[in-house]
C-alpha positions in Angstrom: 17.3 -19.1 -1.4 19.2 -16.4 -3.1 16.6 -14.3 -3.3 15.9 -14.5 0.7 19.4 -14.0 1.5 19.8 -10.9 -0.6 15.9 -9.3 0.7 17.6 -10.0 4.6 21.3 -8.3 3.0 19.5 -5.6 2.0 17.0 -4.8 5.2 20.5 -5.3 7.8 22.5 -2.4 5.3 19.4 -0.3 5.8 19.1 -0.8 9.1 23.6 0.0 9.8 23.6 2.8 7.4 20.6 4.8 7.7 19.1 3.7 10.8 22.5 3.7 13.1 24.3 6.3 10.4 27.5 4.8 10.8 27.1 4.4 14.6 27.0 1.3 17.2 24.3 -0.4 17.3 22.7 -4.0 17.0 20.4 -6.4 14.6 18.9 -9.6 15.6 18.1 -11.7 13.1 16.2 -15.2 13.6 14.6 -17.6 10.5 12.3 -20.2 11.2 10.1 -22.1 9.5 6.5 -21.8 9.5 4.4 -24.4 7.6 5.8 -24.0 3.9 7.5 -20.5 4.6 10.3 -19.4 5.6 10.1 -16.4 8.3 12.8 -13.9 9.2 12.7 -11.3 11.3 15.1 -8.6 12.1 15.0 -6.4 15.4 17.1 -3.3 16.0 16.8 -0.4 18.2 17.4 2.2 15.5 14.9 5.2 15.2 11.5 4.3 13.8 11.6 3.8 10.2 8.6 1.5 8.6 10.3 0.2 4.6 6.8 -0.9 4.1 6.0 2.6 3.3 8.8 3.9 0.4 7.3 4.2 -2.3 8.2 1.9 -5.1 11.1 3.8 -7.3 10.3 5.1 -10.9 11.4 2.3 -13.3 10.5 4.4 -16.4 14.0 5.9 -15.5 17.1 4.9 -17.0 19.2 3.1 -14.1 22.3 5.2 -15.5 19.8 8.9 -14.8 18.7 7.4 -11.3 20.4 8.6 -8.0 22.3 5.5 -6.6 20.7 3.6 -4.1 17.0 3.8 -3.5 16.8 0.1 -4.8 17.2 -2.0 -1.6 13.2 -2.2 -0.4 12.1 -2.9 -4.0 14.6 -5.6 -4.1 13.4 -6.9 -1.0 9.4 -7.0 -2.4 10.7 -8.7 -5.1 11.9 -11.1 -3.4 9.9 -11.8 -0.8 6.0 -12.9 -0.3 5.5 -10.5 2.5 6.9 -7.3 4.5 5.6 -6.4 7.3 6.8 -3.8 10.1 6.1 -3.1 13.9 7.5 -0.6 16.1 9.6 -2.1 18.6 8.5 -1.9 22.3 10.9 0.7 23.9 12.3 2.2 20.9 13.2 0.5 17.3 11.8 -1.7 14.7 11.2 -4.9 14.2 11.4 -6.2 10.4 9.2 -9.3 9.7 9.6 -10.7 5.8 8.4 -14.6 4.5 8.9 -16.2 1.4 7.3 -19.8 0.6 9.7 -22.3 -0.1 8.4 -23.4 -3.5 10.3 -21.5 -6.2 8.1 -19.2 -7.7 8.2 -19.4 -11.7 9.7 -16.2 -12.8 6.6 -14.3 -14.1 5.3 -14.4 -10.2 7.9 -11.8 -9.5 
């Protein structure tokens, strides 16, 4: 459950600071359950912005050399089964992530 809430954490900072910058704006979040998953999905109406598609960050760098940041969507594939993203009719983006219930032994990560 950690691992859920900190994948959801990170994809709503993403979505305040880079997608709004600082400005108003709003996130819907809903969670249901779906067989032996959980699903979350997060709607906004922030400009387009798909996380699907960052690259994953170079690892092979020490994390003191690294810029900050730049960690949040590799967190979330970590912890997460799957990421996917839609634009959102009218403008926005709507954030769909699952995770199984089952813990996953560590070396699944």
């Amino acid at each position: 459950m950690d691992d859920l809430v900190q994948a959801v954490d990170e994809a709503a900072t993403n979505v305040v600071l880079h997608g709004y910058g600082g400005e108003p704006g709003w996130i819907d979040v809903t969670a249901e359950l779906v067989g032996d998953r959980i699903v979350v999905t997060l709607e906004d109406e922030a400009p387009v912005m798909d996380p699907t598609q960052v690259p994953e960050p170079d690892l092979s760098i020490p994390p003191e050399r690294r810029r900050a940041g730049g960690m949040g969507v590799h967190l979330m594939r970590l912890a997460m089964d799957d990421i996917s993203h839609a634009p959102r009719p009218g403008g926005g983006n709507i954030l769909t992530m699952a995770r199984r219930l089952d813990p996953r032994p560590k070396e699944d990560r």
